[in-house]
N, C-alpha and C positions, 0 to 999 in steps of 0.2 A: 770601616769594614762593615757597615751597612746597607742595605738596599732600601733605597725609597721609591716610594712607586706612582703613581700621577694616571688615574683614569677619568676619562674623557667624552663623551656624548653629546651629539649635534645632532640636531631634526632640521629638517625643511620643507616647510608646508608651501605649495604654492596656492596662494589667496585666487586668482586670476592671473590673464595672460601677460599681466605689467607688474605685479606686488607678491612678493614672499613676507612670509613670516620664517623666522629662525630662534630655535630653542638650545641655547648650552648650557650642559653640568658637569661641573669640574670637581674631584677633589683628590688631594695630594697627601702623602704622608711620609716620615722619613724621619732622621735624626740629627741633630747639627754636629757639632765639635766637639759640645759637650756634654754628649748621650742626652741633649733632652728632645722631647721627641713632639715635630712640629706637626699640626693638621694647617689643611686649607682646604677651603670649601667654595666654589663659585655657581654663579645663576649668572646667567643675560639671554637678554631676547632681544631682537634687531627684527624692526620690519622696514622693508624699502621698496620704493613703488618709481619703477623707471615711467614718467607720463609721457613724454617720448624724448625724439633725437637731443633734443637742448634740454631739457629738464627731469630731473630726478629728486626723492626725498629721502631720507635714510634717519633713522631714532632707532637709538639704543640705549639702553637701560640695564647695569649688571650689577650685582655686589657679590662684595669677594668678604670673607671672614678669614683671617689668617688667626690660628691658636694653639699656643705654647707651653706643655703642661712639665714644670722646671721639677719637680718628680712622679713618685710614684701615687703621692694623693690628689683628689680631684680638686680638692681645693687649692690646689697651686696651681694655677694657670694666669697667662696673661694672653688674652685674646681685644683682636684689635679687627673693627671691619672698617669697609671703604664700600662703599655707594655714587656712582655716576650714571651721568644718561649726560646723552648729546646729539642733539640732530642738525643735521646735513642738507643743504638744500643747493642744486645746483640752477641756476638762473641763468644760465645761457652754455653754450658747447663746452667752453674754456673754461668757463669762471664757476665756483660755487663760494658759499658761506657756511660756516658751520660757530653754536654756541654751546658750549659743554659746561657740565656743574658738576663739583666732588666733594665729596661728604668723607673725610676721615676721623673713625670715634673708636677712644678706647672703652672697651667696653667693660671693663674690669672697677673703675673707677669714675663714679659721676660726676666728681669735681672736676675733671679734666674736659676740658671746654673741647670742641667737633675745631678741624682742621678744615676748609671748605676755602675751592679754590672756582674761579668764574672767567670762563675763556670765551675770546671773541674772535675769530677765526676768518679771514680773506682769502683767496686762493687764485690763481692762473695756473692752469693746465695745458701749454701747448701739443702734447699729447701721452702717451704711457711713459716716456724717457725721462720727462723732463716737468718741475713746479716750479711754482715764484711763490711762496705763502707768508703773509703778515698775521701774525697773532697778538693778541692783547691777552696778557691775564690779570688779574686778582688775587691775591689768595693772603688768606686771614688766619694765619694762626697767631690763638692768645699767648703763648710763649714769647713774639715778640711785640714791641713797643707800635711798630707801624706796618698798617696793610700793604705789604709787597704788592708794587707794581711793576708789571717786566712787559716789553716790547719785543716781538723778534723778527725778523727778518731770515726768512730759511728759502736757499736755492737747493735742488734734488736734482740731480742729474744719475741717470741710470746709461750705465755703457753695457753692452753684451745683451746677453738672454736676459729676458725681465719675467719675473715670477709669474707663474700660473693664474687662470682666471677661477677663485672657487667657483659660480655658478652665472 
């Protein structure tokens, strides 16, 4: 029986006739299940520079704080952030590469060792309908015994109307 509420803020600066910069701030607030009452806070900034028909760059850099305050005293809270950037590079009409890093840290408790995960990213684009994407990840967290290694293999096919161009 709560309302939570989630406001919003994006800028777009155009740098030149081929590069923007982009500004977002996010923050959320609201109550869970068990009246305790969540905040969340976010920042990213993406700049991307179309150089022409074949080629494009694209970095982005955000962090998000999600924070949990379990009552009425400020010293009870459990807040937890996440940190990422990943840049995008397309190398020909079809094909781009992308490498992303994420940083997740409890921030309540310094013995608790950062969550931090390393992606390596392939891509085929035969046009807006349709990808072929192979990813590699990493990811290290000290809870367990060994660094997860995952492989994937992802087809995307879009049937119908496909989403709006933001700019």
């Amino acid at each position: 029986d709560d309302v939570a509420g989630v406001y919003f803020i994006k800028n777009l600066w155009e740098l030149s006739d081929s590069s923007t910069l982009e500004l977002d701030l996010g923050y959320g607030h609201g109550h869970n299940i068990n009246a305790e009452a969540n905040h969340i806070y976010n920042a990213a900034l993406t700049y991307k520079c179309k150089c022409n028909d074949k080629r494009s760059f694209t970095w982005t850099a955000e962090y998000t704080m999600a924070e949990k305050l379990f009552d009425d005293t400020p010293v009870n809270l459990g807040r937890t952030s996440a940190l990422s950037t990943w840049i995008k590079y397309q190398f020909q009409q079809r094909w781009w590469a992308q490498a992303r890093h994420e940083i997740v840290s409890n921030l309540e408790f310094d013995a608790v060792e950062d969550i931090t995960k390393s992606s390596a990213l392939v891509a085929f684009v035969p046009s807006e309908y349709s990808a072929l994407r192979l990813q590699y990840d990493s990811i290290d967290d000290p809870s367990s015994t060994e660094t997860e290694k995952r492989v994937t293999l992802q087809l995307n096919l879009t049937m119908g109307a496909h989403p709006a161009h933001e700019y």
